[in-house]
N, C-alpha and C positions, 0 to 999 in steps of 0.2 A: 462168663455168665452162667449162674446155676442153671442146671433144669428142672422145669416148674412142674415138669412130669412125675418127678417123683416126689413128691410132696404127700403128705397125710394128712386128710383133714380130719379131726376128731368129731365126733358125732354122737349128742345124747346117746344113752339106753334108753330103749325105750318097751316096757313090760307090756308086747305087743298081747298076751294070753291073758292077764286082766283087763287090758282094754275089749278084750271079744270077750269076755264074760257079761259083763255089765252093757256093752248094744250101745251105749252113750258116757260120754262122761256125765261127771252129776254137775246139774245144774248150779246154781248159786245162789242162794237168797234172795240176793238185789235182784238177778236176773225174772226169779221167781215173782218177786215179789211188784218189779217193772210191769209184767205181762199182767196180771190182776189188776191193770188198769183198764184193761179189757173188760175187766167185769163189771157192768153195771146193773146198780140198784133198782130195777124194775118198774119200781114205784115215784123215785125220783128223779131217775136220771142222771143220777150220777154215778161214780166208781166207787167201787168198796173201798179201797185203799182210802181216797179221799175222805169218802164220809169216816172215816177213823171206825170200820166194820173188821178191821184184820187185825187181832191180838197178838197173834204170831206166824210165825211162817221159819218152817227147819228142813232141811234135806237130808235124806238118810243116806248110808252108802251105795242103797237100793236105786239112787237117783228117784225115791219118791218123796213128794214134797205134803210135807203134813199142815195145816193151813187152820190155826184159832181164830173161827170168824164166829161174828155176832150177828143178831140183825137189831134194827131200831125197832122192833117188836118181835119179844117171844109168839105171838100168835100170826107172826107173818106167813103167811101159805106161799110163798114161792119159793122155797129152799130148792125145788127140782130146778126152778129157771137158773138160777144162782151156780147148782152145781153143774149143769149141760155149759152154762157162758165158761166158768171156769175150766172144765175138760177142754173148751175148741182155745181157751186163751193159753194152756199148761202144753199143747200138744204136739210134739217134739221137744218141748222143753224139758219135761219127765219123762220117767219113764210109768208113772204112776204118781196120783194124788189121793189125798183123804183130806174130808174136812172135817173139826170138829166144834160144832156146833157146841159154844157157850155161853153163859150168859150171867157170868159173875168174871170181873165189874158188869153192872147194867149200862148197856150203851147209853151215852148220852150226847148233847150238841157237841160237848167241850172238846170232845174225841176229833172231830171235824178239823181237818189239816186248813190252812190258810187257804190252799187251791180251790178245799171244795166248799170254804166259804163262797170266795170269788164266783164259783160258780153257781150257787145255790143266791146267791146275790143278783145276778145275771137271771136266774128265772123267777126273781122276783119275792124269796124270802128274806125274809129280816132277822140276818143272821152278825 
């Protein structure tokens, strides 16, 4: 019977000095872009993702996550509520976020995922 004592198990590399540079790995899109369901639209009640308000979403090497959101009006005054929901929904997730604030294409209903019809259904618009 061999002995199992002397056996070798081989095991990843693993580039322990980039992983302490960076404090986290980087996040992931999906993952990013999952949490921003956190964020909801102020005025509706709904999630941004939903209402079709996120045009993009990218993660740098920096693990910071860059974020093309719209709103359904240029003249909407809550961007501070918007970007405070998003820091507590991004945190731990990132290591750092930025939004940028666009608005070509103009948001419009069509944008509205299937979900946040249902939803927006549910509080009673005729969507």
């Amino acid at each position: 019977m061999p002995d199992q004592t002397d056996e070798k198990i081989e095991l990843p590399e693993v580039d322990l000095e980039a992983a302490a540079q960076t404090g986290t790995s980087p996040a992931q899109v999906e993952d990013v872009t999952e949490a921003l369901k956190d964020v909801v639209d102020p005025e509706l009640g709904i999630n941004v993702v939903d209402l079709g308000l996120i045009y993009a979403v990218t993660v740098d090497d920096t693990s910071t996550a860059i974020i093309d959101m719209t709103l359904t009006s240029a003249a909407c005054p809550l961007t501070d509520v918007i970007e405070d929901q998003t820091r507590m929904a991004l945190d731990g997730l990132v290591n750092d976020f930025r939004i940028n604030w666009v608005w070509m294409p103009p948001w419009g209903p069509e944008k509205i995922t299937d979900d946040g019809r249902e939803q927006l259904r549910a509080l009673g618009f005729n969507v």
